[in-house]
N, C-alpha and C positions, 0 to 999 in steps of 0.2 A: 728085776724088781721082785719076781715069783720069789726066785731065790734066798732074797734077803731077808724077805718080811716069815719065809718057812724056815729060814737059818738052815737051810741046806741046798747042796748045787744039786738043782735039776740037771736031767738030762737035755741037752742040747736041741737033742732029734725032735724033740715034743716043739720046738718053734723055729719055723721056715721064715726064711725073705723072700721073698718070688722078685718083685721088681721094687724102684723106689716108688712108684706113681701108685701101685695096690697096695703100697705098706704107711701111705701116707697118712689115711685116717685113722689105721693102728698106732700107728705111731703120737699121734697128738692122743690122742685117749690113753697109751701111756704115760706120755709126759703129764697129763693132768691128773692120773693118779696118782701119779708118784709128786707131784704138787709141784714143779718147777715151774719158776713164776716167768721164765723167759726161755727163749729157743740158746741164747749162750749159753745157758746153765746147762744144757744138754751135753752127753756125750756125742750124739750126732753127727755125723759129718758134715763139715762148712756148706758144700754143695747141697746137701739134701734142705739146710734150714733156709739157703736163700731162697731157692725152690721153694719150701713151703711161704717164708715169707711174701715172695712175687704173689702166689695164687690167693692167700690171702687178701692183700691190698686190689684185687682183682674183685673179690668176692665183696670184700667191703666197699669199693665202689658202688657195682649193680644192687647191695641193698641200699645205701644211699640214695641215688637213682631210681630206683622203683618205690623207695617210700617218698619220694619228693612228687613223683608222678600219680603217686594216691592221694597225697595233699594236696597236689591242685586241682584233680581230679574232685575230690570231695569239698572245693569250695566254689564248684560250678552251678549254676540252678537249672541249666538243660541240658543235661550230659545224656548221651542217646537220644538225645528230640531229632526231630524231621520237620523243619517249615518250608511251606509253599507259600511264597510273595502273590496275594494278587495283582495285576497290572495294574489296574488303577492307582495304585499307591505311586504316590511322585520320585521321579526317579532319586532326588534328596534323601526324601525319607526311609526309600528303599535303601539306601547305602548304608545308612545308619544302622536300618535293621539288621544286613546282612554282619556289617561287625559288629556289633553286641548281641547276637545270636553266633557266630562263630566263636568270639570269646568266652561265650558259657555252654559250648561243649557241643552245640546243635547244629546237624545238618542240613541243608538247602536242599529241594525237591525243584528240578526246572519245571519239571510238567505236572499240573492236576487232572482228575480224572478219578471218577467215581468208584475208591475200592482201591485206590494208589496209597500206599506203605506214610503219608505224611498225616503227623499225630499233630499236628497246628496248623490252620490256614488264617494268616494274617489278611485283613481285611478292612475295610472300613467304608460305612458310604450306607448306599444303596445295594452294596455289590455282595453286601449278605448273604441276599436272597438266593446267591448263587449254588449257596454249597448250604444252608440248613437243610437239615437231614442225611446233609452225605458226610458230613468230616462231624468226628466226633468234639475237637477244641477249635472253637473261632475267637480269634483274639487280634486284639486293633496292635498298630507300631508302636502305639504308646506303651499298652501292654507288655511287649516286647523290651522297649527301652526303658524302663518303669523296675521290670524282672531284673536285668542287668545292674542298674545302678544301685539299687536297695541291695542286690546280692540275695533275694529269696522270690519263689514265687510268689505272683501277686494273685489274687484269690481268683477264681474262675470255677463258674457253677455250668455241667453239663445239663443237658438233654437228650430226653429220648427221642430216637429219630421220629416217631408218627407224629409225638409232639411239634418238634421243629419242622418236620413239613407243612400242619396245620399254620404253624406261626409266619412261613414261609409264603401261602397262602394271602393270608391278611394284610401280610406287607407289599406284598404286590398289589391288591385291591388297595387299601392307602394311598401307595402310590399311584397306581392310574386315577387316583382320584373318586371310588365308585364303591368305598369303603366293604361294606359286607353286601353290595346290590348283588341279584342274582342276574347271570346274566340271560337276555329273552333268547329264549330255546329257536327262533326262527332266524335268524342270520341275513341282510340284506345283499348277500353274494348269492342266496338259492336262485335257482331255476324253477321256478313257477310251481316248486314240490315242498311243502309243511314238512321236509326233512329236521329233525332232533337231533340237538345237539349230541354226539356221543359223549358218555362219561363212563370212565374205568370203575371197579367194584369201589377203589379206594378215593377216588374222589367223591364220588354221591356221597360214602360215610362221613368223608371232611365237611363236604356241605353241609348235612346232617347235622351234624356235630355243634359247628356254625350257629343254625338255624337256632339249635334248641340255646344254646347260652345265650342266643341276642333275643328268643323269647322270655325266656325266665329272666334278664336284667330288664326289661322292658315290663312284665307280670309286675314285676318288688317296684318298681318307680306309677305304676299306674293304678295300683290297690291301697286303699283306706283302707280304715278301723273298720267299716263298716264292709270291707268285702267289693266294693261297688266302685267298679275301673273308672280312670278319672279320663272322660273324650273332649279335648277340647276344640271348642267352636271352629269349624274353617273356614274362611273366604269365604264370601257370593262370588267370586270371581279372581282371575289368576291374570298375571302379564298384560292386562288391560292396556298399560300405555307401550307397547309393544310393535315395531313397526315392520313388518318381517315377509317375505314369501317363501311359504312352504317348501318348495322346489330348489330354493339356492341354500347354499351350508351358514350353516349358525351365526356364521363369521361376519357374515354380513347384516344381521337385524342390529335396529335400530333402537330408539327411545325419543319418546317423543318430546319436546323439550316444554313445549305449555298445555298446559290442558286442549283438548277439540271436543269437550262435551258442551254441552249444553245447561246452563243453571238448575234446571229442571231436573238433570239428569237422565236426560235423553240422547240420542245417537250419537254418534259422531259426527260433527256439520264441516261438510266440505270449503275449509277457506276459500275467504276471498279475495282478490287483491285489488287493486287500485291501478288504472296508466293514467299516462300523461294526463289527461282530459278527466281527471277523477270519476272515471265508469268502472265501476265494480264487477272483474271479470276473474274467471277460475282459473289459476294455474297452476299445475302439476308439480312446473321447476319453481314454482313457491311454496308450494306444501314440502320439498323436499328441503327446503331450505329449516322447515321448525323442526326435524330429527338430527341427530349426532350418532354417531356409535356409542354400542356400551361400553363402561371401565369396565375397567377389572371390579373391583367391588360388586357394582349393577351385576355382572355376570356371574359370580361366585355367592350373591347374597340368597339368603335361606328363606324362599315365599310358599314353600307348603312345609308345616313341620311333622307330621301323620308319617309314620311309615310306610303306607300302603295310597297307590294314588292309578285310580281306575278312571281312564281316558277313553269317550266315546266319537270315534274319526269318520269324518265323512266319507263317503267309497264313491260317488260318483257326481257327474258336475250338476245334476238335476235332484237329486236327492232323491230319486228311486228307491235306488237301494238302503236299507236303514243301516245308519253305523253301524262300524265295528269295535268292539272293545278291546282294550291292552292295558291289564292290570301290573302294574310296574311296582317294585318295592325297595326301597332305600332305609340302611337303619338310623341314618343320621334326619332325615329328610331329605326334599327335592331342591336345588337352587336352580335359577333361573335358566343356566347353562344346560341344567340336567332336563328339564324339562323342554328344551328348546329342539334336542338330542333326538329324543325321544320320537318326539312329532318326525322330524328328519328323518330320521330311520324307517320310521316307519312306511312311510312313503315313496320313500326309493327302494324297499322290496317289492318283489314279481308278488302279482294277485295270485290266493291260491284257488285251488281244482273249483273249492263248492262256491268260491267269489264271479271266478270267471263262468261258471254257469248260470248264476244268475244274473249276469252284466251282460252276455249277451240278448238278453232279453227287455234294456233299456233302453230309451228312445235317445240317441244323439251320436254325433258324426265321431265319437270317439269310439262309442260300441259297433258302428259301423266298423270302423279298422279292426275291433275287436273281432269282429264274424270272421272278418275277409282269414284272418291270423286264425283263428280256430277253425275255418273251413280247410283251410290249406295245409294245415298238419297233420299227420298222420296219425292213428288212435295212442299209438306204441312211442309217439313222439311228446315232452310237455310244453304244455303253451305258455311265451312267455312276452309278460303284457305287466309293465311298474303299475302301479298303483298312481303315480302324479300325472302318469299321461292319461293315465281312464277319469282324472279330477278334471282335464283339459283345462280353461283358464280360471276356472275358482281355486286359487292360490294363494289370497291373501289373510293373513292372520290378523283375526280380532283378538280374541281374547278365547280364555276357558272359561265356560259357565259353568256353576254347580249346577248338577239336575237337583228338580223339586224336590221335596223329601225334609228330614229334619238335620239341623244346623249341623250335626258331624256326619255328612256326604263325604264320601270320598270318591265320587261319583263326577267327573266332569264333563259337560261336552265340548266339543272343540269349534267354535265358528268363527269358518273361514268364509269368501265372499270372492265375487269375481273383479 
C-alpha cells in the first residue's frame, strides 16, 4: 500500500511478518486504510481471514454481553444493597422480600449486629427500637416491595445516630406505657441501701435533653399574654371509691359499685345486711359483694392531670413516724393504674438506714422484730426490713387527700386504715 500511494517499490526489509496471531491487528489497520469494505476484497490468505473472522464474532459477542449485563444492571434500584430481614417479619412477607430484593440487585445479610456491613435493616413493629442508632437505613417490606414494583427508590429520610437513639428512647417509654416518666432512683430489689440508679455520661444527657423539650412545650401551652402560668385546680381528693390493700399487686383493687358515703358527706358507713329474722347484721362477705374489678378504662383513665404529683406514705402502724414523701413525675399525667403502681412500690421496698433508725424506736410488736433484726446483724452487714411489714395490719386503702394549702396542691397524703 506504502508502495502505491509513493509510486515506488519500497524495500522489502523495511516490513517483517513475525507470526499470523502479532500481525493480526496490523493487518486490519491495513485493510482499513487502504478502505476495503470486506475481508474477500483482501489479498490475504483464506486461513488468516477466517481466523480473523472466528475472533471477531467472538469479540462481538462478549460486547453484546457485557452491554446487556450493564443494561440490566442499570435498571436495578439496589444493585450493591446488603439487607438484614428482621425475624419478626412473617415468614410470607419475608419471601417476598427476599425475591424482589434479589431481583433488584441486593444482597441478604443472615446475621445483624452492631457495625455489620448491612446498609438496610427491614423491620416493622415495635422491633424498631432495636437497631435506631445502630443501622444507618430502616425500612419496612412494604418499602422494599414498593422500590421493586415502581422500579425507583422510594424516598427514605436518614438520621443521625444520637438523634435515633434519643427517638429510641421514647419509643420504649411509650411503649412501656410510662411515656417521658422519670424512672425513681430507689428500685424495690435493694437491700435495705438508698443505692442510685447508675447512669452512662450519654444517658443523663438524653434525659437532659428530654426534660428541657418536655419543659419548654409545657412553658408555650401554660403562659398568657400576660406572662402568668395558667395552674389548674386539683381534686380535694384521688381514688376515693377505690377498694384496695396495699400489700397485694394492683391486679387485684377494686371499685366500689354504689356509693358507702354518707348524704352528709361523712365517712364511710360500714354495711349492713339483713337475715332471715330481719335483724340488721354486718357482713364482710356482703360488703364484698358491692366491689367488681376495674375495666380496662377505670384502670387507664386519666385522674391527676399536673405533671408533678407529691405523695405523703405512711411509715408505720401507729403513726409515730411522720410520712415520707415521693415526688413522682408524668408528662402526660397520672391514670389510675399509675398511681395504684406507685403506692405498690413503694411498699414493697427495704426501709432505708435513717428510716430503720428511727423505727426502732416505735412502740409496737413490729418494731419489736425490727430490734431483734438490727440487734443481730452485724455493723458491716445491711438490715433488711419492707416497709409493709413495719405498716403491720394498716393496709387498707382510702383514698388520697390533698394537704391544706391552696386549690393547685400537688401535695397528697395517703390514708390507709387497719
Amino acid at each position: 500500500m506504502d508502495s502505491v500511494r509513493r509510486n515506488v517499490r519500497l524495500s522489502e526489509s523495511l516490513y517483517t511478518l513475525k507470526n499470523t496471531g502479532d500481525a493480526r491487528v496490523g493487518i486490519d489497520n491495513l485493510n482499513q486504510i487502504a478502505g476495503y469494505p470486506a475481508a474477500e476484497d483482501s489479498c490475504l490468505p483464506t486461513g488468516i481471514l477466517e481466523s480473523r473472522k472466528v475472533e471477531k464474532d467472538k469479540d462481538s459477542q462478549l460486547l453484546s454481553s457485557g452491554r446487556a449485563l450493564r443494561r440490566s444492571i442499570g435498571t436495578m434500584t439496589l444493585p450493591g444493597q446488603s439487607l438484614f430481614i428482621d425475624s419478626e417479619v412473617s415468614t410470607e412477607l419475608r419471601n417476598k422480600v427476599i425475591e424482589a430484593s434479589t431481583r433488584e440487585g441486593a444482597s441478604l445479610v443472615d446475621k445483624w449486629f452492631i457495625g455489620c456491613n448491612a446498609s438496610h435493616v427491614v423491620c416493622e413493629g415495635t422491633s424498631v427500637t432495636k437497631y435506631l442508632g445502630h443501622s444507618e437505613n430502616l425500612v419496612t417490606p412494604f418499602w422494599v416491595l414498593k422500590t421493586s414494583r415502581e422500579k425507583y427508590v422510594q424516598r427514605l429520610i436518614h438520621l443521625s445516630a444520637d438523634l435515633a437513639r434519643q427517638l429510641g428512647i421514647m419509643l420504649e417509654n411509650y411503649q412501656n406505657g410510662t411515656g417521658t416518666e422519670v424512672p425513681d432512683r430507689i428500685s424495690s430489689g435493694q437491700e435495705g441501701q438508698s443505692h442510685e440508679r447508675k447512669f452512662s455520661q450519654m444517658e443523663r444527657q438524653q434525659l437532659v435533653n428530654l426534660a428541657k423539650f418536655g419543659v419548654r412545650n409545657r412553658r408555650v401551652l401554660k403562659m398568657q399574654t400576660c406572662q402568668v402560668p395558667i395552674r389548674p385546680i386539683t381534686p380535694s381528693s384521688l381514688l376515693e371509691s377505690i377498694c384496695w390493700s396495699v400489700s397485694e399487686p394492683t391486679s387485684t383493687a377494686t371499685i366500689y359499685m354504689n356509693s358507702l358515703s354518707s348524704e352528709d358527706g361523712g365517712e364511710h358507713q360500714t354495711p349492713f345486711f339483713f337475715d332471715a329474722k330481719g335483724d340488721a347484721k354486718d357482713s364482710e362477705a356482703g360488703f364484698t359483694n358491692l366491689t367488681r374489678p376495674l375495666n380496662e378504662s377505670e384502670r387507664n383513665q386519666l385522674i391527676f392531670k399536673n405533671h408533678f404529683l407529691t405523695v405523703l406514705f405512711p411509715m408505720d402502724r401507729f403513726a409515730e413516724m411522720g410520712p415520707s414523701s415521693r415526688t413522682f413525675f408524668s408528662d402526660k399525667g397520672f391514670t389510675c393504674i399509675q398511681v395504684l403502681n406507685h403506692i405498690y412500690s413503694f411498699y414493697q421496698e427495704n426501709m432505708l438506714d435513717h428510716e430503720i433508725e428511727a423505727a426502732i424506736h416505735t412502740d409496737s410488736r413490729h418494731a419489736d422484730r425490727l430490734r431483734s433484726v438490727y440487734a443481730s446483724k452485724d455493723s458491716t452487714e445491711p438490715v433488711i426490713f419492707r416497709r409493709i411489714d413495719f405498716l403491720g395490719s394498716r393496709r387498707s386503702f382510702e383514698m388520697l387527700k390533698r394537704v391544706n394549702g391552696d386549690n393547685n396542691s400537688n401535695v397528697y397524703e395517703l390514708l390507709i386504715r387497719s
